[in-house]
C-alpha positions as MATLAB code, in Angstrom:
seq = 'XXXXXXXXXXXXXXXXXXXXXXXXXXXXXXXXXXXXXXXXXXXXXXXXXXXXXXXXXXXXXXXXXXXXXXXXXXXXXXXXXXXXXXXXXXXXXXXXXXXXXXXXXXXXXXXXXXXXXXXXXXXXXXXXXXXXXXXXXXXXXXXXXXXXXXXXXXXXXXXXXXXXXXXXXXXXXXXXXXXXXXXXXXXXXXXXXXXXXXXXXXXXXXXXXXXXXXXXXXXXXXXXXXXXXXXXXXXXXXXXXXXXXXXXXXXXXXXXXXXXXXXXXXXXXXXXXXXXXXXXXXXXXXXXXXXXXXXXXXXXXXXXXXXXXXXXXXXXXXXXXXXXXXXXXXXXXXXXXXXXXXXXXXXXXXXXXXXXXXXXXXXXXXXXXXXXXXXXXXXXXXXXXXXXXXXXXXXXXXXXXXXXXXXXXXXXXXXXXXXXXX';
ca = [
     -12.203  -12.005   41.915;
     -11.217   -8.171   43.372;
     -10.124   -6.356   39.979;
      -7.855   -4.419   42.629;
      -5.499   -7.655   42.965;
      -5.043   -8.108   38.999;
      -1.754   -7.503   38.246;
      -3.097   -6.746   34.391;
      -4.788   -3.430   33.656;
      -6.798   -2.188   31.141;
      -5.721    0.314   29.021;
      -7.342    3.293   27.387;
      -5.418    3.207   23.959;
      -4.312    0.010   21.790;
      -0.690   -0.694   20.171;
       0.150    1.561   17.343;
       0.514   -1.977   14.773;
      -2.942   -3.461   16.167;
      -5.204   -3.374   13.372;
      -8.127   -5.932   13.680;
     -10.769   -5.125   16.851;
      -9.479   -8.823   18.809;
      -6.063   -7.266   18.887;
      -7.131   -4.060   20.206;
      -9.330   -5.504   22.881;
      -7.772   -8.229   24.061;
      -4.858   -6.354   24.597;
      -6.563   -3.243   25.626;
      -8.849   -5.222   28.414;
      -5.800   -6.904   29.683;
      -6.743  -10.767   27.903;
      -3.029  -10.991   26.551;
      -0.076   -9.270   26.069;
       1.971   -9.226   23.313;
       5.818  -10.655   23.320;
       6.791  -10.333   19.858;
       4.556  -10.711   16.478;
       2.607  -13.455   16.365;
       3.607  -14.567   19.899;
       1.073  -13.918   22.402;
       1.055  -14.064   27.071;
      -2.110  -15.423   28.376;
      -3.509  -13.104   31.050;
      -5.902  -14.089   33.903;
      -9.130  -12.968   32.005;
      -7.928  -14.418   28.708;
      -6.779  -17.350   30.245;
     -10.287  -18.178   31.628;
     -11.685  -17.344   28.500;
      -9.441  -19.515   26.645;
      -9.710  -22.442   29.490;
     -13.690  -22.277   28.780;
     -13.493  -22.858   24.768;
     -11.550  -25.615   25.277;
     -13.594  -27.046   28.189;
     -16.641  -26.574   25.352;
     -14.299  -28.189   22.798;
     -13.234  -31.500   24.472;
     -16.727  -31.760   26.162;
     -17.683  -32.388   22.585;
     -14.827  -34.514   21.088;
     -15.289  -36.744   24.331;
     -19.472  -37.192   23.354;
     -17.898  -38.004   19.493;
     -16.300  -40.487   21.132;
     -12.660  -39.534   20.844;
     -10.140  -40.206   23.815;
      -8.063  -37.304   24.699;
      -4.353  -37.577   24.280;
      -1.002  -35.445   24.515;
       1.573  -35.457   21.622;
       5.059  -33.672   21.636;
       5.490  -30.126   20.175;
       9.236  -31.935   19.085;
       9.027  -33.846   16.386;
      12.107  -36.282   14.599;
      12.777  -35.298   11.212;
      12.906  -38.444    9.942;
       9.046  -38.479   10.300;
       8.700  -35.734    7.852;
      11.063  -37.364    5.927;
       8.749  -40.237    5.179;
       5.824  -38.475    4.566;
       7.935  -35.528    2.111;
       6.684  -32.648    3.775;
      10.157  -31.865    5.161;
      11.243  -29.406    2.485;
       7.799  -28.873    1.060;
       6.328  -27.101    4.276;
       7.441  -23.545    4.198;
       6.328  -22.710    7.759;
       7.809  -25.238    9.108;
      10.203  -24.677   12.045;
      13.031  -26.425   12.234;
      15.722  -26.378   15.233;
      18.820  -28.304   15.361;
      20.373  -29.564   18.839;
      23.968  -29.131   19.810;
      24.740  -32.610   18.386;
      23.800  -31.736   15.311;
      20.287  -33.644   14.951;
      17.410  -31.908   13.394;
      13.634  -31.180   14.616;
      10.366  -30.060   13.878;
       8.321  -27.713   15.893;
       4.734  -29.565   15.234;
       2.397  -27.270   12.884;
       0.257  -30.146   13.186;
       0.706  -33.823   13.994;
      -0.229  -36.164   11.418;
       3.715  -36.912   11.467;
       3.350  -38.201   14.767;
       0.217  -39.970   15.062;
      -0.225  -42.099   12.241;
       2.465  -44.133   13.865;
       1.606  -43.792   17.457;
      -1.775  -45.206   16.922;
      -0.309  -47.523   14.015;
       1.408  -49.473   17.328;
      -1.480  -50.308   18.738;
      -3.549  -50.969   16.066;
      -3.287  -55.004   14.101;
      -7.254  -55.755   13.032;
     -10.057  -54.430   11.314;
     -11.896  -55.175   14.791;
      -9.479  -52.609   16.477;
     -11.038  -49.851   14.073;
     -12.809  -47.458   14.478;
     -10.875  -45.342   16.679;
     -10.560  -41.510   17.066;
      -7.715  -39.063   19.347;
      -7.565  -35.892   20.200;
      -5.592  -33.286   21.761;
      -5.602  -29.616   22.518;
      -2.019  -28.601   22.120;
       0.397  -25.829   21.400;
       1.479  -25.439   17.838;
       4.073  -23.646   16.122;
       4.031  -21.980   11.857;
       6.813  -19.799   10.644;
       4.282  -17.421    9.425;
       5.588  -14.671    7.622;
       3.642  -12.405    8.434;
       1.456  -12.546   11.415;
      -1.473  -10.657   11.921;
      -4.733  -10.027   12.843;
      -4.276  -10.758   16.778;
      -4.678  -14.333   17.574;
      -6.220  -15.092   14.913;
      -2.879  -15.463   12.810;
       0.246  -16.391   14.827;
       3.600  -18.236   14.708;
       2.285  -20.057   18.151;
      -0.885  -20.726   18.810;
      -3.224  -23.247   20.622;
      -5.599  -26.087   18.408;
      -7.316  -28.797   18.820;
      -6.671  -31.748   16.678;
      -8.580  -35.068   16.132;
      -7.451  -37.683   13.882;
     -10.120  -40.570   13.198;
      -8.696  -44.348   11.645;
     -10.941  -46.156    9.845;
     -11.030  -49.668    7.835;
     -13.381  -48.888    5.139;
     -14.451  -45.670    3.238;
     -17.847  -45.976    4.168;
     -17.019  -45.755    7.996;
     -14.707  -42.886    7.726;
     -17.374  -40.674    5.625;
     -19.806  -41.468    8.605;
     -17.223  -40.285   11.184;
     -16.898  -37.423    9.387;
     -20.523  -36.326    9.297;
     -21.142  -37.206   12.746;
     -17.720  -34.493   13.487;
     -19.513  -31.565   11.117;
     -22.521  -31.767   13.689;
     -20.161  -31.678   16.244;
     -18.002  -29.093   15.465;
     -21.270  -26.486   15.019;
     -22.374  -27.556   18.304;
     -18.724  -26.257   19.812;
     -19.516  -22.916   17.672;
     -22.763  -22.598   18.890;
     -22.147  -23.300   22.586;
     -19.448  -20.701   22.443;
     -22.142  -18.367   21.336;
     -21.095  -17.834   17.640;
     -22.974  -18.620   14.346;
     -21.000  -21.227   12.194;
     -21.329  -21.536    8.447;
     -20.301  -25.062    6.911;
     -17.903  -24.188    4.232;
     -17.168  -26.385    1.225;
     -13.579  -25.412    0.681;
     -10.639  -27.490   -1.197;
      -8.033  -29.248    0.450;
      -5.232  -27.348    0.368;
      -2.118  -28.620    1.622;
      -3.091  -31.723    3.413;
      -5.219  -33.063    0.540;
      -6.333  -32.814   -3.103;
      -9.862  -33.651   -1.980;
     -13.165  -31.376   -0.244;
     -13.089  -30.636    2.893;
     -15.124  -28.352    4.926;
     -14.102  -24.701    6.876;
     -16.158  -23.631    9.464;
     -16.228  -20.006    9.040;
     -17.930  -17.091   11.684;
     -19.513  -14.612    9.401;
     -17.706  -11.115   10.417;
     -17.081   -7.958    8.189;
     -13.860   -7.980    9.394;
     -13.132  -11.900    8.095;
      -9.989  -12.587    5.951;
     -12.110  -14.911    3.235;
     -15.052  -14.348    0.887;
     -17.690  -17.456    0.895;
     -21.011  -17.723   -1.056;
     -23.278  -18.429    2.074;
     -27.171  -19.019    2.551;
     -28.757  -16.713    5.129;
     -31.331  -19.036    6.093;
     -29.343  -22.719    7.207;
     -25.353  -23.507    7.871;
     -24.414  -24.003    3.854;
     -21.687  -21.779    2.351;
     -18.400  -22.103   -0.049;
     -15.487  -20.516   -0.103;
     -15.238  -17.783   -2.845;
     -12.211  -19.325   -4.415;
     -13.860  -22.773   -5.254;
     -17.639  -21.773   -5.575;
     -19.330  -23.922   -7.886;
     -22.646  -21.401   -7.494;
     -23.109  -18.059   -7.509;
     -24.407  -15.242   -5.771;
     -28.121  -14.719   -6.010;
     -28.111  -18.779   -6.722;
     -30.755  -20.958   -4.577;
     -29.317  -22.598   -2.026;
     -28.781  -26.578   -2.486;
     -29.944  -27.304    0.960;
     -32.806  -24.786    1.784;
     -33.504  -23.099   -1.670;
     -33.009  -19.427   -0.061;
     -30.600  -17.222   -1.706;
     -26.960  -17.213   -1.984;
     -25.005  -14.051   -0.954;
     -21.629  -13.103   -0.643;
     -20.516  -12.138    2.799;
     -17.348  -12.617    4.873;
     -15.780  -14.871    7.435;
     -13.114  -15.789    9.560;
     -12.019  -19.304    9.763;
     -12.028  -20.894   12.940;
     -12.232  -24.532   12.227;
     -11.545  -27.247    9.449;
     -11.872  -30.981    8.656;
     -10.183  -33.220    5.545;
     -10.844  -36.404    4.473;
      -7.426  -37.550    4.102;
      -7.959  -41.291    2.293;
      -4.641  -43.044    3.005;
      -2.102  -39.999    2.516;
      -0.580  -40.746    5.396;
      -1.306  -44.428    6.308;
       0.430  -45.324    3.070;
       4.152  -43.517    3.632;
       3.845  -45.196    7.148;
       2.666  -48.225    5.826;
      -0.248  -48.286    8.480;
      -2.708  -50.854    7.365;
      -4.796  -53.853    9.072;
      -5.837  -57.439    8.532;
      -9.388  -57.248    7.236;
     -12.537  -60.022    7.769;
     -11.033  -62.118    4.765;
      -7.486  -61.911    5.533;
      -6.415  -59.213    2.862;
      -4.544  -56.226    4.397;
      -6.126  -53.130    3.650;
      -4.018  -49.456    4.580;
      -6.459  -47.244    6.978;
      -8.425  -44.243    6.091;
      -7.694  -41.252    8.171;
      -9.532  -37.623    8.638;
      -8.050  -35.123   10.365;
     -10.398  -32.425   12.124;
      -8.656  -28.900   13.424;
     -10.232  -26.200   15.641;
      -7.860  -23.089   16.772;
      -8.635  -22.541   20.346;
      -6.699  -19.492   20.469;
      -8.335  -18.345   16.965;
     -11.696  -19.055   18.407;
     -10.975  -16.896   21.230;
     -10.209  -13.827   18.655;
     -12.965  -14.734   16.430;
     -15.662  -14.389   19.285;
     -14.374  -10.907   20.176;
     -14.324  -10.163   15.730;
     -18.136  -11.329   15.811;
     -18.930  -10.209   19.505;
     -18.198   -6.594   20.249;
     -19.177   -3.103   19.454;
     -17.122    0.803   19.341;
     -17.039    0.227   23.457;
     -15.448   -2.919   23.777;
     -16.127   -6.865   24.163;
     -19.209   -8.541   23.850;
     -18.612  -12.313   25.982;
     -21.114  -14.936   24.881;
     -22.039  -16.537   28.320;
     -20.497  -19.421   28.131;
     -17.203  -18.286   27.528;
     -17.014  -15.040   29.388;
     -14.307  -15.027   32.322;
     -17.484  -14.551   34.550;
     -21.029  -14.695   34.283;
     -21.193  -11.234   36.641;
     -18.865   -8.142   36.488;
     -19.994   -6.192   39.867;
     -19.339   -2.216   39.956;
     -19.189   -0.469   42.868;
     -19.426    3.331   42.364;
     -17.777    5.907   44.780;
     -19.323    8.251   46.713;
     -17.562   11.966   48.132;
     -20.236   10.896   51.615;
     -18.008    8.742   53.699;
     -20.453    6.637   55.467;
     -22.161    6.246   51.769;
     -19.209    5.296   50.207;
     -18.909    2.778   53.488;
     -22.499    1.243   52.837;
     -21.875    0.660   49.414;
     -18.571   -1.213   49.619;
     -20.242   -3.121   52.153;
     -23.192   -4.012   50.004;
     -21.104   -4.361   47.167;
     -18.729   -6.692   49.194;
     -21.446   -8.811   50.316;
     -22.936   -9.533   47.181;
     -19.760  -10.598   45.823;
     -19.065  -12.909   48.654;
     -22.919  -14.160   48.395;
     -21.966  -14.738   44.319;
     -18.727  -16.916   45.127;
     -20.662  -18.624   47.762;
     -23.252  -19.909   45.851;
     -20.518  -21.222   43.159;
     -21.512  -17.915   40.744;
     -17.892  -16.722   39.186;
     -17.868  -12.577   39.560;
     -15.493   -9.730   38.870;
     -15.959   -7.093   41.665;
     -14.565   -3.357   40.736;
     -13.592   -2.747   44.181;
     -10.884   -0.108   42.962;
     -10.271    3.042   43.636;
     -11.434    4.573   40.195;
     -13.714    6.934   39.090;
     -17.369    6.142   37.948;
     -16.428    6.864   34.583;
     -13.775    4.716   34.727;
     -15.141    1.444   35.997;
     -18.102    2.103   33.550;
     -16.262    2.173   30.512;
     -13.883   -1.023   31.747;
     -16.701   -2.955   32.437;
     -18.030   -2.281   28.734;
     -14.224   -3.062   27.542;
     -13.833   -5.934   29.650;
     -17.558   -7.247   28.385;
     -18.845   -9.882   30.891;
     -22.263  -10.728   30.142;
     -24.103   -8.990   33.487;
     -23.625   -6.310   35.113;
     -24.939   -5.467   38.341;
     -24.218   -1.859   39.831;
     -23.848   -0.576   43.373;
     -24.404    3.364   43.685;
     -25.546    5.896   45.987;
     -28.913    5.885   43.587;
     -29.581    2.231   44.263;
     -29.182    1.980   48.184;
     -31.826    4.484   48.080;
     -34.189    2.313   46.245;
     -32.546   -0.965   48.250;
     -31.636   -2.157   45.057;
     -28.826   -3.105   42.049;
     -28.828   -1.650   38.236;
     -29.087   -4.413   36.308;
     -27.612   -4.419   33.024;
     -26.966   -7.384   30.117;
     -23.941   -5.666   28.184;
     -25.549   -6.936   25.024;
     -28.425   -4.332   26.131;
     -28.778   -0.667   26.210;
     -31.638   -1.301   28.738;
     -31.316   -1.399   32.528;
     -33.647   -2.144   35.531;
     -33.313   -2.365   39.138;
     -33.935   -5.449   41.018;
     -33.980   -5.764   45.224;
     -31.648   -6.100   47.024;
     -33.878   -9.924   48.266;
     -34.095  -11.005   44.336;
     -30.545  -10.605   42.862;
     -29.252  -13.921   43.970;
     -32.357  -15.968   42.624;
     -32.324  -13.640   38.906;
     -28.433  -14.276   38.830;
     -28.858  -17.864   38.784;
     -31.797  -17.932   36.912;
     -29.499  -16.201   34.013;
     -26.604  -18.005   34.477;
     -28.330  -21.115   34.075;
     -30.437  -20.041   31.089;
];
């Protein structure tokens, strides 16, 4: 990709009323654009970024083995009705059509699927099952903030597991905890299992799974040596306290929320009256968990955990590209001419061999494609200059590195794979 046909641009300054860093550089490296608070335009480089967590994210719930649907973001009252969450929602949006009839704008969907997969399910033997979807959802937030990470629409990924005994569904769930820190981990973030309370959705535990950031909206009690934390507001240790899974010390440190699982028993199998004929002919309601991951949030969190005072930081495999390529100007002519040419053909060589790259082929200063391709943050950078077709060579440079080499002009298509692949 030429950054001289993006139609986005970066930009030197943020918005006056962005206050967290994912805010200021997404918008600032042209990854969104803002429409109104809380409400958010997916740009080219954002949209790849975004595309890529959720490529990690259903590559995972397909290995739990959950099968991938698609539920409406329109939902009939009268579902809410049953379950009483119709007036006791605040954030729920609702919209009435021209005859009168009143909606929901899904916040999430166990409205909807408890009875979808209620249709199809009669036995015991038809259980377990698990679906997911990655889908657009909607909160009447008051007020929305901190970039993506808080908004009143927003993308998620929801899996809801049905289950015939207890016992099964407390399996499921385990299995999904090691699944969910292998999304976190493969999008190049470090996870801490929260024990939390239920909130909303149930009086029971459930489990956050929070990215340790200074800049994170909620205090847990975490272990620096393995994945165990709780939340601040329901720690049943303290700090300095051995941890109950390692023995290392507790501490208190901060995190942002990007993912979250309950154990929801039969809340919403019994208003829906979703049960099955067990083994001995008794009918017994299902057990459901429900398992959320923000795949817009997780895009902000990366950039909250990933980034320093120049810009973004992309973990590999979510960056828009592996390989941001800069070509530097020259005031000689036929220099400027060799290095666009080198430049050019490395870039085609890259897209050849399947390698995803971001060529600076614009007419910008040095100083200005340097400090964009720290803002913009793709993992590698190579560098064409009048200083390296003198030594027949790129500047290599990994932008979570101060360091830089030169490698030959013969060896830059064998390292880039070798890193990409790593």
């Amino acid at each position: 990709m030429r950054m001289s046909r993006l139609f986005t641009k970066t930009s030197k300054a943020a918005p006056h009323d962005a206050e967290s860093a994912n805010a200021k550089l997404l918008m600032r490296g042209g990854f969104v654009h803002q429409e109104m608070a809380g409400v958010y335009s997916w740009l080219p480089l954002g949209l790849r970024v975004l595309r890529k967590v959720e490529a990690v994210i259903r590559e995972e719930m397909d290995a739990l083995g959950a099968q991938e649907v698609l539920m409406p973001a329109l939902q009939p009252k009268e579902n809410w009705m049953t379950t009483a969450r119709w007036d006791s929602m605040d954030d729920l949006y609702k919209v009435t059509s021209r005859t009168d009839k009143e909606f929901a704008l899904g916040p999430t969907h166990e409205e909807i699927v408890t009875p979808l997969v209620r249709d199809f399910v009669r036995s015991y033997k038809d259980l377990p099952t698990a679906v997911y979807q990655i889908q657009t959802k909607y909160r009447d937030e008051l007020r929305p903030k901190s970039g993506v990470l808080r908004g009143r629409e927003f993308g998620m990924k929801d899996l809801y597991s049905f289950h015939a005994t207890k016992e099964d569904l407390d399996a499921f769930y385990a299995e999904a905890i090691e699944a969910y820190v292998r999304v976190f981990t493969r999008c190049g973030v470090d996870v801490k299992v929260v024990e939390a309370s239920g909130g909303a959705f149930t009086k029971k535990f459930s489990h956050e799974f929070q990215v340790e950031t200074p800049a994170g909206e909620d205090v847990i009690l975490a272990c620096g040596a393995c994945t165990f934390a709780q939340n601040g507001e329901i720690a049943t240790l303290k700090e300095g306290d051995a941890c109950p899974q390692c023995g290392a010390p507790l501490a208190l440190t901060k995190g942002v929320e990007a993912g979250n699982i309950f154990d929801l028993g039969q809340r919403f199998s019994e208003p829906f009256d979703f049960g099955v004929t067990m083994e001995d002919g008794s009918r017994q309601l299902v057990y459901m968990g429900c398992y959320g991951i923000g795949s817009t949030r997780l895009v902000g969190t990366i950039v909250e955990a990933k980034h320093d005072d120049r810009g973004m930081i992309w973990p590999k495999g979510v960056a828009p590209m592996p390989v941001h390529l800069v070509a530097l100007s020259s005031k000689d002519v036929a220099t400027h001419a060799k290095i666009m040419e080198t430049a050019e053909g490395i870039h085609d060589d890259l897209m050849a061999s399947g390698t995803e790259v971001l060529w600076d082929d614009r007419d910008a200063s040095p100083g200005e494609k340097l400090a964009d391709a720290d803002l913009i943050g793709l993992p590698l950078r190579l560098l064409v200059s009048e200083k390296t077709l003198v030594e027949d060579a790129v500047e290599w440079k990994l932008r979570a590195s101060d360091e830089s080499r030169l490698v030959k002009h013969g060896d830059v298509m064998e390292e880039v794979a070798t890193f990409v692949k790593e």
